[in-house]
N, C-alpha and C positions, 0 to 999 in steps of 0.2 A: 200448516195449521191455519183454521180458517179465525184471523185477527179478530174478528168482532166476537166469537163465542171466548165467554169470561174461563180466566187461567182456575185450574182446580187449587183449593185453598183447604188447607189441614182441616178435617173435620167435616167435607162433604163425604158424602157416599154419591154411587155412581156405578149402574149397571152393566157389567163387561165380561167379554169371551178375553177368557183367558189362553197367549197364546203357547209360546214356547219359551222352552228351559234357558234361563243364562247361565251365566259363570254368578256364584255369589249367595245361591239360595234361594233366588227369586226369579219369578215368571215373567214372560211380558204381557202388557194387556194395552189396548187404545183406547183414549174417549175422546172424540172434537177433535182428533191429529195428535194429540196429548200421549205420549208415554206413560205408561206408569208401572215400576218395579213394585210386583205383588208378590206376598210373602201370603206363606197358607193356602194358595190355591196347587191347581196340575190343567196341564194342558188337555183341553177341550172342553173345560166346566164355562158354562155362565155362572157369573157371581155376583152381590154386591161387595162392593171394597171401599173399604174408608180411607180416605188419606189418611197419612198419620204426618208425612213431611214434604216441604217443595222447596226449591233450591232454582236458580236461572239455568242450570240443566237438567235437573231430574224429579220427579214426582215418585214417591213412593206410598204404598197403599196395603192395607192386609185383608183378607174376606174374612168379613162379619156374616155374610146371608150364601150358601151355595142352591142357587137354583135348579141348576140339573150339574148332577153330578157324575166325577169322572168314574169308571168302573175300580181306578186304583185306587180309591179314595178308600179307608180304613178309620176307625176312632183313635184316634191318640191313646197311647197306652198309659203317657206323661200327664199327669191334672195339670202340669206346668207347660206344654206343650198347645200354647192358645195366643191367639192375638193379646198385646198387652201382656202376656207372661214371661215365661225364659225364655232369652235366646239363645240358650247353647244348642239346639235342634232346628233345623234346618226342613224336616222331611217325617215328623216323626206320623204326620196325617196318610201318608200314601204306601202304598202295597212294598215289601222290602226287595221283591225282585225287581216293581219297576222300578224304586230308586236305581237301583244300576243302572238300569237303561239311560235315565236320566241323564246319569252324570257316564255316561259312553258317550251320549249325546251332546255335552260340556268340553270333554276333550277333544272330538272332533270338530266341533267348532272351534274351539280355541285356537288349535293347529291348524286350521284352513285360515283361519280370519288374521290371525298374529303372524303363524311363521308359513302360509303360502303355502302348507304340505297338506295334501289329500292323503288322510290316511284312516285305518277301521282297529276294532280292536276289542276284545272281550273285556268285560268289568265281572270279575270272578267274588264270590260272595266269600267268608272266611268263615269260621266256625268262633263263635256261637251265628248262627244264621238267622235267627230273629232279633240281631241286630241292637240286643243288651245285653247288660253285665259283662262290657268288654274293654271296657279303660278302666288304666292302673295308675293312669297322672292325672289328678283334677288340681286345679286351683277355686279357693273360693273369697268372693269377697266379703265385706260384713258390714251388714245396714248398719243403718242411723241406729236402731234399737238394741244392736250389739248381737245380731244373728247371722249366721252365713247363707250368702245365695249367692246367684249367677244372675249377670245381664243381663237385662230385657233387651232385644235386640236393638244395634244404634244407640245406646242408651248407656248413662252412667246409674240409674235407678240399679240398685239392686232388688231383684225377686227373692223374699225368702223362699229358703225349699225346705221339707221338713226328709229327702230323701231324691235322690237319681238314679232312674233303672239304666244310666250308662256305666256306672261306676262298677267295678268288680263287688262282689256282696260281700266280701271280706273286708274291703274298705269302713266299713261301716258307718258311712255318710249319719243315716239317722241320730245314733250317738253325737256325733259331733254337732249336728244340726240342736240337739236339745241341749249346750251348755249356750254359756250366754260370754260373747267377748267382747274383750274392752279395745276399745282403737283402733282404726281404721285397716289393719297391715290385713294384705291376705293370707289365709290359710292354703297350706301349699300340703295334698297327698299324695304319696308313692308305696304302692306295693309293689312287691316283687313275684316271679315266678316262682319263691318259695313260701309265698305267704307272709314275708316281711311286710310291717306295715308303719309308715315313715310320717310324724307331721311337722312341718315345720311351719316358721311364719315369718315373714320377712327376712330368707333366705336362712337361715336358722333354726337348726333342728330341736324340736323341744319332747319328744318324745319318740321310743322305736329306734330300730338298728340305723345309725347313720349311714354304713355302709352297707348297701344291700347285694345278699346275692342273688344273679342273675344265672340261670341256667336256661342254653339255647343250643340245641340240636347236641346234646352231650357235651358242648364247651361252658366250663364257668367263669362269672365274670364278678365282679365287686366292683359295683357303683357309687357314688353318693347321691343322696338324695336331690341334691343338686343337678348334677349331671342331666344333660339329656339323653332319654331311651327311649323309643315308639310306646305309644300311650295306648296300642290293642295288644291284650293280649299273648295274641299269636301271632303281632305284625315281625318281631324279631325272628323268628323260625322260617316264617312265610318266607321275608325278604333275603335273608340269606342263604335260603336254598337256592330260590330266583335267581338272583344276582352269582351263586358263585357258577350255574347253570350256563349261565349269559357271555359270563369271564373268561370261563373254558381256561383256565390258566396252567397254564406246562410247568417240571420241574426246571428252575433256574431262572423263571422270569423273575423281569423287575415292576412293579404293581405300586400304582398309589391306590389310598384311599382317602379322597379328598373330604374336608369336613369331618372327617375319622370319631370326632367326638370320643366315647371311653372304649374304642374300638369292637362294636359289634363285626363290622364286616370284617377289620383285620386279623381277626383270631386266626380264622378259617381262611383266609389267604394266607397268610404265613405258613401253614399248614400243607397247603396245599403247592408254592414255590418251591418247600424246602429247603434245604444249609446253602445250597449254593444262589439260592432267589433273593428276592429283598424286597419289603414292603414298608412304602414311606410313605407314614399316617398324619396328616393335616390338620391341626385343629387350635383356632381361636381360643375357646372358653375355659378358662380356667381351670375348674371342677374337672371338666371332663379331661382335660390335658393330665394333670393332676392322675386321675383312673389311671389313666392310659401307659404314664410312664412306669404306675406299680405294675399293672397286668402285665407291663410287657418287660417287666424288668430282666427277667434271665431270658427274654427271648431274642436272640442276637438277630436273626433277618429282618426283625422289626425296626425302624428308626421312627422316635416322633416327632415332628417341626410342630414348634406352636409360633402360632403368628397368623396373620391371612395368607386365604388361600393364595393370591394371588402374588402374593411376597415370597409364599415358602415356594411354590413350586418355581420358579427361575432357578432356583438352587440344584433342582432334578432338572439331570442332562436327557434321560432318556427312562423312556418305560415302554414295556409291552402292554400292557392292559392298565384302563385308569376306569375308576369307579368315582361316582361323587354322590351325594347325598346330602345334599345344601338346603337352606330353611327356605320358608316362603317363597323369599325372592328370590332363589335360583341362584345360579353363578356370576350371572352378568356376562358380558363383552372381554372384560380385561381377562377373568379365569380362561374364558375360552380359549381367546388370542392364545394363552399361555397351553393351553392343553393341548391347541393345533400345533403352537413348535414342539413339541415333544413328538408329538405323532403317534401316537400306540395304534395298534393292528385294532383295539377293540376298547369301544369307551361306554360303560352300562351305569346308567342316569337314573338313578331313583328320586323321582321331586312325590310334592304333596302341596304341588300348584301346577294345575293343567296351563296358566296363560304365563308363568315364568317358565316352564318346560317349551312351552311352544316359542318361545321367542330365543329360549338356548338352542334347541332343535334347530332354526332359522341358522344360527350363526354355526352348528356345526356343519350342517350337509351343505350349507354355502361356502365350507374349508376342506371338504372333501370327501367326505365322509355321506353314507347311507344308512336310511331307518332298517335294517334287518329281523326287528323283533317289536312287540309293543303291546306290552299287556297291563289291564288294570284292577286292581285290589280294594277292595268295598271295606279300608283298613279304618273308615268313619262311620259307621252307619247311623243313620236316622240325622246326619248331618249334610250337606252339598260338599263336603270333600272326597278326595277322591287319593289314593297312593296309583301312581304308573313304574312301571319300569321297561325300559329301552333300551334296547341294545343298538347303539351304532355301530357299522365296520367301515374300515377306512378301504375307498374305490383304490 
């Protein structure tokens, strides 16, 4: 960067080719050697873009003016979906097939730049395909004036919303948006696959079935609202097809499923092991440990460990197939270490983070194991996330 042209400062604007997709939501763009994470554009647009923040490493910027525009480029369906508005939307300006691309385009970098793997891979779209009225878990917070909205991006401001076309339409956001509440706690919604509809607020149910039921690919399940369960949909159906596809698991195997939460994956592995198999389900959180030990009370292959992941599995001497389905941050080093002594014939990775995938990825094929399969699910749309799933097999 050329030292004498002045540092960009919150509240310039500033003509720029926007370039390519990162990790995070945003594009990159230059001015004067200057980085800048731009939010609202697509690669190839000239734009103007306002700062909004700078930092001794990063400048970030949203487009206020698009000069020539990208062909994906589409109107926001969201009135909320604008610089200075909501940020629960990542994408909601640009064409729903190229988001995929996009974010194909996010996990192959990811895994080249983190875990050193040159690898390709389809981002498959999921029904509903225009990419609303597909989440069943929202959280909301509540202004100063005692209304619910969602984050402005980077921001503790809450945007009021008077409605979200991400929400399932049974949720009935609107409603809830026209009473008026008192106190700071957020508003926490869950529906279920059978139309249950769940609110609570500061972990506490205050209306609707506490415990929901869950039907997925003909298995039922009884969660609490509490409980974590994929927030599209049809990401439960999707991913446990996937995943038990990947597993390939024989009568009499032994199977974890790590992070198990209120056991979506384990229904359908247990099932599929049979009397003589055994499925040893992993899982921290309370709520969901809780589900887990009801659902799986009369089912004897099943065992649940609560505790970390990486405590409970030292206690599993041996497995054929291991699955995991970890938050954000992945597994880390220590899970892995521990998944490499076990050794299974086939380890199938569902993350909903391409740069902690790819840095697990790095640690397993560095223990011996090969990428065999790798495919991705558009389980976020009109957001920059992405759901993968992976099959490792051990060389």
């Amino acid at each position: 960067m050329n030292t004498s042209t002045p540092k960009l400062a919150v509240g310039d604007r500033v003509t720029v080719d926007i370039g390519n997709v990162a990790h995070g939501g945003h594009f990159i763009a230059r001015h004067n050697g200057q980085v800048i994470f731009v939010r609202h554009g697509i690669t190839g647009e000239k734009a103007v873009v306002e700062i909004t923040a700078t930092s001794s490493k990063v400048v970030r910027g949203d487009v206020v003016e698009v000069i020539e525009a990208s062909p994906a480029r589409v109107e926001s369906p969201c009135q909320y979906a604008h610089p200075k508005g909501c940020g629960g939307c990542d994408f909601q300006h640009i064409d729903i097939t190229f988001q995929r691309e996009l974010k194909r385009k996010v996990v192959i970098e990811q895994f080249s730049r983190i875990g050193g793997l040159e690898i390709d891979l389809d981002v498959k779209g999921v029904e509903p395909l225009d990419g609303l009225h597909w989440r069943t878990r929202m959280d909301f917070a509540i202004s100063k004036s005692g209304h619910p909205g969602l984050y402005a991006n980077r921001s503790n401001e809450v945007v009021e919303i008077t409605d979200c076309l991400l929400a399932v339409e049974n949720m009935n956001v609107s409603e809830i948006a026209s009473r008026k509440w008192n106190g700071p706690d957020r508003l926490e919604l869950a529906v279920s696959s059978e139309g249950q509809v769940n609110l609570s607020r500061a972990g506490r149910s205050i209306s609707g079935a506490t415990q929901l039921k869950e039907v997925v690919n003909g298995l039922n399940y009884k969660v609490s609202a509490q409980s974590f369960w994929q927030g599209h949909r049809n990401a439960p159906s999707v991913l446990v097809k996937e995943a038990m596809t990947l597993m390939a698991l024989q009568d009499g195997d032994i199977a974890c499923d790590l992070y198990g939460g209120a056991g979506l994956f384990a229904a359908s592995m247990s099932k599929r092991v049979g009397t003589l198999g055994k499925v040893h389900l992993i899982e921290l959180d309370a709520h969901a440990t809780k589900d887990a030990k009801s659902g799986f009370a009369e089912t004897k292959n099943v065992e649940v460990h609560v505790g970390k992941v990486e405590n409970e599995l030292r206690k599993v001497s041996r497995a054929d197939v291991l699955l995991l389905d970890p938050p954000r941050t992945g597994a880390g080093k220590e899970v892995v270490d521990e998944m490499l002594r076990i050794a299974p014939r086939t380890i199938v990775y569902v993350s909903c983070d391409p740069s902690s995938l790819a840095r697990d990825a790095k640690y397993i094929t560095e223990g011996g194991y090969e990428i065999s399969y790798l495919v991705g699910y558009d389980l976020f749309p009109m957001t920059a996330h992405v759901e993968c799933v992976v099959q490792f097999t051990r060389l």
